[in-house]
C-alpha positions as CSV (number, residue, x, y, z in Angstrom):
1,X,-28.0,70.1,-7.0
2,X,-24.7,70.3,-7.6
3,X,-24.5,67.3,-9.7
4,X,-26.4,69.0,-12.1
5,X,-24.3,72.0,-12.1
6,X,-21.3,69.4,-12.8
7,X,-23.2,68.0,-15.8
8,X,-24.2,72.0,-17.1
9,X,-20.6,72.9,-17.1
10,X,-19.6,69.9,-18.6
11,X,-22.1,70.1,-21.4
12,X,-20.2,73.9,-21.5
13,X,-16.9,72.6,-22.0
14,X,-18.5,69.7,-24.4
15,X,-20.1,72.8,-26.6
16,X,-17.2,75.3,-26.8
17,X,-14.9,72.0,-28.2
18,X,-17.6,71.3,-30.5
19,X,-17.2,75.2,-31.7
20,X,-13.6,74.9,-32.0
21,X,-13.3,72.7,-34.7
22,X,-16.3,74.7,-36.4
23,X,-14.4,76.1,-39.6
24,X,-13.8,79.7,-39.5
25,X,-13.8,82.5,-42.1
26,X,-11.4,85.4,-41.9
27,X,-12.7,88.5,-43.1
28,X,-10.6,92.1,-43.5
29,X,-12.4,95.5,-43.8
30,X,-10.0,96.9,-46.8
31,X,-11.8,99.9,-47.9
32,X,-13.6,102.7,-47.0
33,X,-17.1,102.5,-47.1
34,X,-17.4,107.0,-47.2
35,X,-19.1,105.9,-50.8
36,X,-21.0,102.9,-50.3
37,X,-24.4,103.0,-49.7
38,X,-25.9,102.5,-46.5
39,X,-26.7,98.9,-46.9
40,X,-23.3,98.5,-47.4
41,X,-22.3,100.5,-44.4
42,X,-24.9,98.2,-42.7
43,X,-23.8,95.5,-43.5
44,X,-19.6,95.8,-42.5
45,X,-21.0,97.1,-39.1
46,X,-23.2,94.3,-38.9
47,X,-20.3,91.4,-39.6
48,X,-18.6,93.2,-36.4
49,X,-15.9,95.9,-37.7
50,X,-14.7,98.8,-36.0
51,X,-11.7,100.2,-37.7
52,X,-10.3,100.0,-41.7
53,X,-8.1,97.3,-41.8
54,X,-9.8,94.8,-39.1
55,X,-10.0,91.6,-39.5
56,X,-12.5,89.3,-38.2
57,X,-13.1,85.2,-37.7
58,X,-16.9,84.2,-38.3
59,X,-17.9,80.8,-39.1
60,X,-17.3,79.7,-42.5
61,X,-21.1,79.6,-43.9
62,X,-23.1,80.1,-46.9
63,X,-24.4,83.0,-45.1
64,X,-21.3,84.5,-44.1
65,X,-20.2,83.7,-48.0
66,X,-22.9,85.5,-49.0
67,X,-22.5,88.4,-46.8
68,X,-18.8,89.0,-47.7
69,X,-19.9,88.6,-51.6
70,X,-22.4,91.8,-51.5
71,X,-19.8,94.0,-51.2
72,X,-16.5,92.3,-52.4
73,X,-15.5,96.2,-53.3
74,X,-15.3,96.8,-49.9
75,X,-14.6,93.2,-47.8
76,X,-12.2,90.1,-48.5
77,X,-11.5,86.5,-47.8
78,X,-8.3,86.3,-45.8
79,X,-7.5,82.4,-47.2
């Protein structure tokens, strides 16, 4: 039993360096969204902000790319 526990948290450590090299995005919350729609609102809440002015790491996607890109009035890349 506790071999396997051994192997689980080394298969843990194994995953989490495996994420590390993952490229990340950073993305900042610039503007206001008081006159977006509420898809827009949506979606800034949904990639994780809080406050104006936040900035956040995701992974660097398509998806996230895509995300960032429906409201580039209100969201930027952070290269």
């Amino acid at each position: 039993m506790a071999k396997e526990k051994r192997k689980n948290a080394a298969a843990v450590v194994e995953e989490d360096a495996a994420a590390a090299e993952e490229p990340k995005l950073k993305i900042q919350w610039y503007r206001s969204t008081i006159c977006a729609n509420s898809r827009q609102k949506t979606l800034v809440r949904s990639l994780g902000f809080t406050k104006l002015n936040q900035i956040v790491e995701r992974p660097d996607t398509a998806s996230m790319r895509g995300a960032v890109e429906k409201a580039p009035h209100l969201l930027r890349i952070i290269e």
